[in-house]
C-alpha positions as a Markdown table, in Angstrom:
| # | Residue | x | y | z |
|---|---|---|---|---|
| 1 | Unk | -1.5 | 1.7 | -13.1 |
| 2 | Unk | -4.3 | 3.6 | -11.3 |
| 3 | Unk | -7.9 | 2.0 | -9.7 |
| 4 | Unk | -10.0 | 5.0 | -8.6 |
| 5 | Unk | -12.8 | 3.3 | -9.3 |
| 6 | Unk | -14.2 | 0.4 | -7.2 |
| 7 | Unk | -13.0 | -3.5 | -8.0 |
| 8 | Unk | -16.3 | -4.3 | -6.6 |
| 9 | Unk | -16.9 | -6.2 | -9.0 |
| 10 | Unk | -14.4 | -8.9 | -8.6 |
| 11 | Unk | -14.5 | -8.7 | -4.9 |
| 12 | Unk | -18.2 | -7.9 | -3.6 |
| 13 | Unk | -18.8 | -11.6 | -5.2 |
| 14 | Unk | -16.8 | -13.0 | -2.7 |
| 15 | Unk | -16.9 | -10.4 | 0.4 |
| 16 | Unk | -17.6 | -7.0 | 1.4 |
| 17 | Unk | -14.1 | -5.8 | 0.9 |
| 18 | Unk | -13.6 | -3.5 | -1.5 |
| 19 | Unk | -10.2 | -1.6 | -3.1 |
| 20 | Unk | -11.0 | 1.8 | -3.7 |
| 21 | Unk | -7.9 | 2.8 | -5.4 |
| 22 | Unk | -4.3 | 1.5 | -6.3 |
| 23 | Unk | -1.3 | 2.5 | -7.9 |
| 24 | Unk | 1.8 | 0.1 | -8.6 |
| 25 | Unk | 3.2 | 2.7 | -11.0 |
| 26 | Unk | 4.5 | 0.0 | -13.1 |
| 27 | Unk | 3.1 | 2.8 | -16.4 |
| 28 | Unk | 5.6 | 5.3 | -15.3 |
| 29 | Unk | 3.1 | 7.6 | -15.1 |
| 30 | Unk | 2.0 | 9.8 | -11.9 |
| 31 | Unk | 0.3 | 12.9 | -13.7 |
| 32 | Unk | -2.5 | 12.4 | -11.8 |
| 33 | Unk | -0.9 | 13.0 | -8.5 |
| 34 | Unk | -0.5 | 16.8 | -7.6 |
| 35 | Unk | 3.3 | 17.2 | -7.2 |
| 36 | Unk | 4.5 | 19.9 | -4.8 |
| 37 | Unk | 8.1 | 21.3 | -4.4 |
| 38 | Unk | 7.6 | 23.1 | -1.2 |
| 39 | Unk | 11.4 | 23.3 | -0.9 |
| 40 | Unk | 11.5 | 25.1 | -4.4 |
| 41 | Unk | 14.8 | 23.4 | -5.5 |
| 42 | Unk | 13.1 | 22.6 | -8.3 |
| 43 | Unk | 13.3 | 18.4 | -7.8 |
| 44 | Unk | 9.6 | 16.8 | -7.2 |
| 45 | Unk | 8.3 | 13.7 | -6.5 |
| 46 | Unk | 8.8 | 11.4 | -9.9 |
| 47 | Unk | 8.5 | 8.0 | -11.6 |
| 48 | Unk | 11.0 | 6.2 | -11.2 |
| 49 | Unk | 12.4 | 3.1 | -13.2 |
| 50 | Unk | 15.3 | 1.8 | -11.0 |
| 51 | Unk | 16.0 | -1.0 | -14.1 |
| 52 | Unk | 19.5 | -1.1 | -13.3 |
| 53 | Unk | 19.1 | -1.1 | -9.1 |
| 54 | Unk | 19.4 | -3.6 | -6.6 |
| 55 | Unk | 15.5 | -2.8 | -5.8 |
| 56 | Unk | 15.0 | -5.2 | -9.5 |
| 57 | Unk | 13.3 | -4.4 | -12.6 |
| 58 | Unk | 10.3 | -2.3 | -11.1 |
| 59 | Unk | 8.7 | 1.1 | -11.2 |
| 60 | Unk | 8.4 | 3.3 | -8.0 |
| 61 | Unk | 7.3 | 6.9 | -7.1 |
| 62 | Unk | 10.5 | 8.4 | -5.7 |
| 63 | Unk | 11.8 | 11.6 | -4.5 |
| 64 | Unk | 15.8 | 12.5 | -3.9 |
| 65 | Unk | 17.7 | 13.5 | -1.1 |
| 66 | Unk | 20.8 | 13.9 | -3.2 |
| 67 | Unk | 21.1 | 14.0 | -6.8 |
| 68 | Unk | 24.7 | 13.4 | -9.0 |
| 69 | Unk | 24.7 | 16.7 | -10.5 |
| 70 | Unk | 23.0 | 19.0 | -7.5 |
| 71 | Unk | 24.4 | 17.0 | -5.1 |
| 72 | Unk | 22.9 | 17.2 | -1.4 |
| 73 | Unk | 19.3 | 18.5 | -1.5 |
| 74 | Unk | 16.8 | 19.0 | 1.4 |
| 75 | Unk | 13.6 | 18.1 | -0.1 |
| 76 | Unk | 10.0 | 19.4 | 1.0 |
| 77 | Unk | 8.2 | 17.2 | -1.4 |
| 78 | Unk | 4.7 | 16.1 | -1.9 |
| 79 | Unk | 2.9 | 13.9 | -3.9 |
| 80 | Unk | -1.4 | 14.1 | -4.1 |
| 81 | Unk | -3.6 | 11.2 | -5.0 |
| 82 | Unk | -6.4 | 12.1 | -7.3 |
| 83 | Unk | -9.6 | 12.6 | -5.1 |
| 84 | Unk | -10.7 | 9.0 | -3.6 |
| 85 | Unk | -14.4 | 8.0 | -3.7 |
| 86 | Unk | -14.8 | 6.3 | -0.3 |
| 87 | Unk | -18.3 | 6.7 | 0.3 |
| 88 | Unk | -20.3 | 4.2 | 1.7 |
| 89 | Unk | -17.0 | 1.8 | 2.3 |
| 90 | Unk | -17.1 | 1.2 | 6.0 |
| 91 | Unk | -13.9 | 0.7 | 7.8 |
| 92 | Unk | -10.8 | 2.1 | 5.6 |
| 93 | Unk | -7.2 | 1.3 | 5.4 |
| 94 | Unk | -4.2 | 2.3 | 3.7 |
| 95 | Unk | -1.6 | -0.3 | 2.6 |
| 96 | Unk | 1.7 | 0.7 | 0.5 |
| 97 | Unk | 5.3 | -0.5 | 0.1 |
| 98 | Unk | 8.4 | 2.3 | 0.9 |
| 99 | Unk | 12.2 | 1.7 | 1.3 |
| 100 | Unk | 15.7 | 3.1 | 0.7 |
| 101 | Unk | 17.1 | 3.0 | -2.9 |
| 102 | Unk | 20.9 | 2.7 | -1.3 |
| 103 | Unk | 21.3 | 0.1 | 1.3 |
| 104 | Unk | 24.3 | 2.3 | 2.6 |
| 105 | Unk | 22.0 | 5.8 | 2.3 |
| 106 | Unk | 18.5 | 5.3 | 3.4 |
| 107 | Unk | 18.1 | 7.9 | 6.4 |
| 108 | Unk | 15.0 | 9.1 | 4.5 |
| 109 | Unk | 12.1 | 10.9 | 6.9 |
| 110 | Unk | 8.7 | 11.1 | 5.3 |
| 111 | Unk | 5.3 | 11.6 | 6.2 |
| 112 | Unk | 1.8 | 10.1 | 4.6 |
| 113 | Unk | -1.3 | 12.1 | 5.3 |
| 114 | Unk | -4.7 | 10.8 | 4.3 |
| 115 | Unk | -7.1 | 13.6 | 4.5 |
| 116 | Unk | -10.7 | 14.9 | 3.4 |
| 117 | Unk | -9.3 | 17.6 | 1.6 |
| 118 | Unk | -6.0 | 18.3 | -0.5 |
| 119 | Unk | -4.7 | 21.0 | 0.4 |
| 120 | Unk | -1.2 | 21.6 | 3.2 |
| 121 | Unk | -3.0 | 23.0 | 5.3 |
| 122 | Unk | -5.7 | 19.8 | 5.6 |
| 123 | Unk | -2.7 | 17.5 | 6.1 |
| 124 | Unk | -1.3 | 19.8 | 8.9 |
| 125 | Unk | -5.0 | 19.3 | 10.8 |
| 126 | Unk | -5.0 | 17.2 | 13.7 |
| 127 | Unk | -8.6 | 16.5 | 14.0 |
| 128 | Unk | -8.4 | 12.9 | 13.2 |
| 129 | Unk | -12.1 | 13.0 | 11.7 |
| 130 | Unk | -10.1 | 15.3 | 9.3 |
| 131 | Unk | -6.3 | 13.5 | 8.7 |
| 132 | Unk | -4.7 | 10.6 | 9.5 |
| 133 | Unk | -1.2 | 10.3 | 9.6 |
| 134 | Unk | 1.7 | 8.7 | 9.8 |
| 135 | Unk | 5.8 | 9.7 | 9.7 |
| 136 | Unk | 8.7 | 7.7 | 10.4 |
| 137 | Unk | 12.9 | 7.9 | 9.3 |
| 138 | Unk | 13.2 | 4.5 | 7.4 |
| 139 | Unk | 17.0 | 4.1 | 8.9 |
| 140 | Unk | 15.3 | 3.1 | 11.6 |
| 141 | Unk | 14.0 | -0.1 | 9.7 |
| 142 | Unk | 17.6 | -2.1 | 8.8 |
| 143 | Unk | 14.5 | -4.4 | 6.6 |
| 144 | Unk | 14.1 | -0.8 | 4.5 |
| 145 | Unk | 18.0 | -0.5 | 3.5 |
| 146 | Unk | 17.6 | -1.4 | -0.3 |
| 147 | Unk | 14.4 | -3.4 | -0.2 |
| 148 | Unk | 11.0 | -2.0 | 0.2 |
| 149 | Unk | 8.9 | -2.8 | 3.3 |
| 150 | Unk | 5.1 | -2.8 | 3.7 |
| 151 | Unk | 3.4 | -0.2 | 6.0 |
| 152 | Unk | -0.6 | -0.4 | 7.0 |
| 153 | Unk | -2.4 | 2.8 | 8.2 |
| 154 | Unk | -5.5 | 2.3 | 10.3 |
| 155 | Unk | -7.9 | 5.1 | 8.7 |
| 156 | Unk | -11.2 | 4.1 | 11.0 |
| 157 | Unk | -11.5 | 7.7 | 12.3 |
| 158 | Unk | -12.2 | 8.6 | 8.8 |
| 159 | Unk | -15.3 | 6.2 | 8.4 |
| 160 | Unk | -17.9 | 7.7 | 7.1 |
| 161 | Unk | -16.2 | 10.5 | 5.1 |
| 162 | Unk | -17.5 | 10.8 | 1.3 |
| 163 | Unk | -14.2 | 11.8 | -0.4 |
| 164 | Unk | -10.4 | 11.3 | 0.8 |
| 165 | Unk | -6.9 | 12.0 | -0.5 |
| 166 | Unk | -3.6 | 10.3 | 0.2 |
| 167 | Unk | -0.7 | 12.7 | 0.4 |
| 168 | Unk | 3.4 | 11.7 | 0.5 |
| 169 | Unk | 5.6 | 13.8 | 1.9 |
| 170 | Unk | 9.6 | 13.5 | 1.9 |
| 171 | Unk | 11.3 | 16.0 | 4.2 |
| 172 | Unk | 13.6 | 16.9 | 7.1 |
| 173 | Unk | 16.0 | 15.1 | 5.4 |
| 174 | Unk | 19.5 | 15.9 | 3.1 |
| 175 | Unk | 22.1 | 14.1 | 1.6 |
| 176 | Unk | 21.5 | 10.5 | 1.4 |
| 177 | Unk | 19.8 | 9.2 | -2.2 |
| 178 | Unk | 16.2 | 8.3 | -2.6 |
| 179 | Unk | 12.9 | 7.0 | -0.7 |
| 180 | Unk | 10.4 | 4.8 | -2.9 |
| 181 | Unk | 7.1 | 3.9 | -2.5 |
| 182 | Unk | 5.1 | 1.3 | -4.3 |
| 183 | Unk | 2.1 | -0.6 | -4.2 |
| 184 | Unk | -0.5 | 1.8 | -3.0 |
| 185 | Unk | -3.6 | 0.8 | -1.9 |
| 186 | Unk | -6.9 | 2.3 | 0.0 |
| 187 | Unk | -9.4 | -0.5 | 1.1 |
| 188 | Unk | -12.7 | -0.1 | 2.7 |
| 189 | Unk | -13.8 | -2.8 | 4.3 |
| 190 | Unk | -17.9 | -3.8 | 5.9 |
| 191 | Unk | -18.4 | -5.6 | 9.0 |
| 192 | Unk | -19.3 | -9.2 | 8.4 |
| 193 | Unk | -20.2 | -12.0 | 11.1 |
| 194 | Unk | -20.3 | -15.2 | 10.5 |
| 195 | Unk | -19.4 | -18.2 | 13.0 |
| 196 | Unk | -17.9 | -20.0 | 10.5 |
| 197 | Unk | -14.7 | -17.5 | 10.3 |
| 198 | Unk | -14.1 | -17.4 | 14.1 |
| 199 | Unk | -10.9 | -18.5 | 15.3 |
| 200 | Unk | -9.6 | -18.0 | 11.3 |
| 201 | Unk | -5.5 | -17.2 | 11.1 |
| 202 | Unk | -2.8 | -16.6 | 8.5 |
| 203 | Unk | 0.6 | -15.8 | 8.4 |
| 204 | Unk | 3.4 | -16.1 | 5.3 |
| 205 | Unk | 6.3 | -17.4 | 6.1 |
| 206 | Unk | 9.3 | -19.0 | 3.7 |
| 207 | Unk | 7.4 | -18.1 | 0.8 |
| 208 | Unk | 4.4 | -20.3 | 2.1 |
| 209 | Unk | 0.3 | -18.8 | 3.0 |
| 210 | Unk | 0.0 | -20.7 | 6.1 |
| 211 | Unk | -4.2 | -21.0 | 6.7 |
| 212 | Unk | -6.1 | -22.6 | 9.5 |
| 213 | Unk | -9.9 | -22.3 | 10.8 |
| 214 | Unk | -12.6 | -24.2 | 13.0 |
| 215 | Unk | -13.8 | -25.4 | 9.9 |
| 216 | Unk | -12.8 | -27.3 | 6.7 |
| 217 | Unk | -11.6 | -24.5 | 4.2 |
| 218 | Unk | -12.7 | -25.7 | 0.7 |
| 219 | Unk | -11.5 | -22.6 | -1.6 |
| 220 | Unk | -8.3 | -20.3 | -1.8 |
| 221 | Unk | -7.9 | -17.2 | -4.5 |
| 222 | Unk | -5.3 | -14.8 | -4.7 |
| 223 | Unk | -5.1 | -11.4 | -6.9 |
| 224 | Unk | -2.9 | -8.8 | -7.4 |
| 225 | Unk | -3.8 | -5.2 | -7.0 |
| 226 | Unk | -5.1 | -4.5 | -10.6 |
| 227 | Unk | -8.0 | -7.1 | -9.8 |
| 228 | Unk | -6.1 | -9.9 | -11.4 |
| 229 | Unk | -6.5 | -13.6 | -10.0 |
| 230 | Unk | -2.9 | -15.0 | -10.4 |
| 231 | Unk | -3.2 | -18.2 | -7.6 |
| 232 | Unk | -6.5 | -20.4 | -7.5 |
| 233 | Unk | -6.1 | -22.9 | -5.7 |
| 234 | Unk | -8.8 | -26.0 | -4.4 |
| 235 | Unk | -8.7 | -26.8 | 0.2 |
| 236 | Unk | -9.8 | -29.7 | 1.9 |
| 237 | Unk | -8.6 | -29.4 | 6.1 |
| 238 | Unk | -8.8 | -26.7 | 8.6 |
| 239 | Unk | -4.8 | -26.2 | 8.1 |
| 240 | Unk | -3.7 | -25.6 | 4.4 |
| 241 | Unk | -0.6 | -24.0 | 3.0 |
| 242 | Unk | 0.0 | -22.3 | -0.3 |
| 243 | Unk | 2.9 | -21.7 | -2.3 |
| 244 | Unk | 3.8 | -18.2 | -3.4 |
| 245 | Unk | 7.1 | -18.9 | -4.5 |
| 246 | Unk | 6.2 | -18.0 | -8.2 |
| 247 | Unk | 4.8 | -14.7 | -7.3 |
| 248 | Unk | 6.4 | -11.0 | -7.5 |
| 249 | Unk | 7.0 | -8.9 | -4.9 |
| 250 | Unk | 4.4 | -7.0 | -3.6 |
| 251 | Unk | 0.7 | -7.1 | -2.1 |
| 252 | Unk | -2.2 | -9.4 | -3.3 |
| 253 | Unk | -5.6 | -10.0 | -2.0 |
| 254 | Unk | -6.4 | -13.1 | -0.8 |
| 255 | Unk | -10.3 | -14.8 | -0.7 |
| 256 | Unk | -10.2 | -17.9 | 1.7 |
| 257 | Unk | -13.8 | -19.6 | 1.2 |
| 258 | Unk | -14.8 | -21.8 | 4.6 |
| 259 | Unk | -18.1 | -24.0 | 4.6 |
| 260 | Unk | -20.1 | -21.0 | 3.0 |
| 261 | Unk | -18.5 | -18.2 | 4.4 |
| 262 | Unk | -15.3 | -16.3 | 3.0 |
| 263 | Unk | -12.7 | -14.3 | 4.6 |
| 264 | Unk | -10.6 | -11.4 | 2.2 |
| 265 | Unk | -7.4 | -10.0 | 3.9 |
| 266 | Unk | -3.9 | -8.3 | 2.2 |
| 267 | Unk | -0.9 | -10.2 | 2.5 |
| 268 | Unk | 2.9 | -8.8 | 1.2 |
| 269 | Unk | 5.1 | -10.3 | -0.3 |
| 270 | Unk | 8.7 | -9.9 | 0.1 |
């Protein structure tokens, strides 16, 4: 499902972090992306419901390497988010989930572009004021091999652009199966100082939110990326932890309120 819009709403209460746009593609639907077949083999980027997989019963956007009937293909595919307000949104950042749909055939290359225009030839530009990007061969990742693994993309060089898109591109590859990606997220994030957050950590670990500050934390919310709060839970010591046993793969949003002050941050989960 798609967030162009800001969640502003639920979050500027809380902090000045704000989600400028999302897509889990749990609808099956990614008409609004541009999709390019570059390769013209005639195979694009498409939703994919991989019910019956080891990945579980969830929705991805995929593209193939290798297809039952065609067999090996060498795919030059892209897939174009819808134009990203950003404006105004201080430091961004790019959050999404990829991985290997066979845990035996995951040598999948791709590339993700974010950009201030849409078109190939914005994506090919170096200027980093102009596109960010990032490309990496999953088989490198033995944690992508069937599974899907969280990636972050610093976008800072692109702070004070009006408009952005986000651009996947599966390529240089042939003959193994197909790369997903999920849980796609563009955050802009303001500067906020506040003594009462120094020296703040987190890590998950053994499906646990592990929390510790200077100060007594008194408050812990978690969402998921359509805006919805699914853990709320009341703190009392400078070291808490919070079970996430009971929650889905994928990345949430989590507001951590300390003696006034509140910290948001993105956590995955696996």
């Amino acid at each position: 499902m798609k967030k162009i819009t800001l969640l502003a709403a639920l979050f500027a209460v809380f902090t000045m972090n704000a989600q400028l746009f999302s897509d889990d593609f749990e609808d099956q639907d990614i008409s609004d992306w541009t999709l390019l077949d570059e390769d013209g083999d005639g195979f694009i980027f498409k939703a994919y419901d991989p019910s019956t997989s080891q990945n579980g019963d969830r929705n991805f956007m995929s593209s193939e390497s290798w297809d039952p009937i065609q067999g090996p293909l060498t795919p030059d595919n892209y897939a174009i988010s819808p134009e990203i307000d950003v404006a105004g949104n201080g430091t961004l950042s790019l959050d999404y989930l990829v991985g290997g749909q066979d845990p035996l055939w995951f040598d999948e290359i791709y590339t993700v572009y974010v950009s201030t225009g849409n078109t190939i030839a914005d994506f090919m530009n170096t200027d980093p004021s102009v596109t960010v990007s990032f490309s990496e061969n999953i088989g490198n990742d033995p944690a992508a091999a069937g599974e899907l693994v969280p990636r972050n993309l610093d976008l800072s060089s692109l702070d004070g652009a009006s408009s952005l898109y986000i651009a996947f591109r599966h390529h240089d590859v042939t003959d193994q199966f197909i790369i997903n990606f999920d849980d796609v997220v563009l955050s802009g994030v303001l500067g906020v100082n506040d003594n009462n957050l120094e020296g703040f950590k987190f890590f998950v670990s053994n499906n646990q939110l592990n929390l510790s500050a200077k100060t007594t934390m008194t408050q812990v919310a978690i969402y998921n990326i359509l805006g919805q709060e699914v853990i709320s839970q009341k703190l009392a010591s400078n070291k808490e932890t919070v079970s996430i046993s009971g929650l889905q793969s994928g990345i949430y949003i989590v507001n951590v309120s300390v003696e006034g002050a509140s910290k948001t941050f993105k956590i995955v989960k696996n």
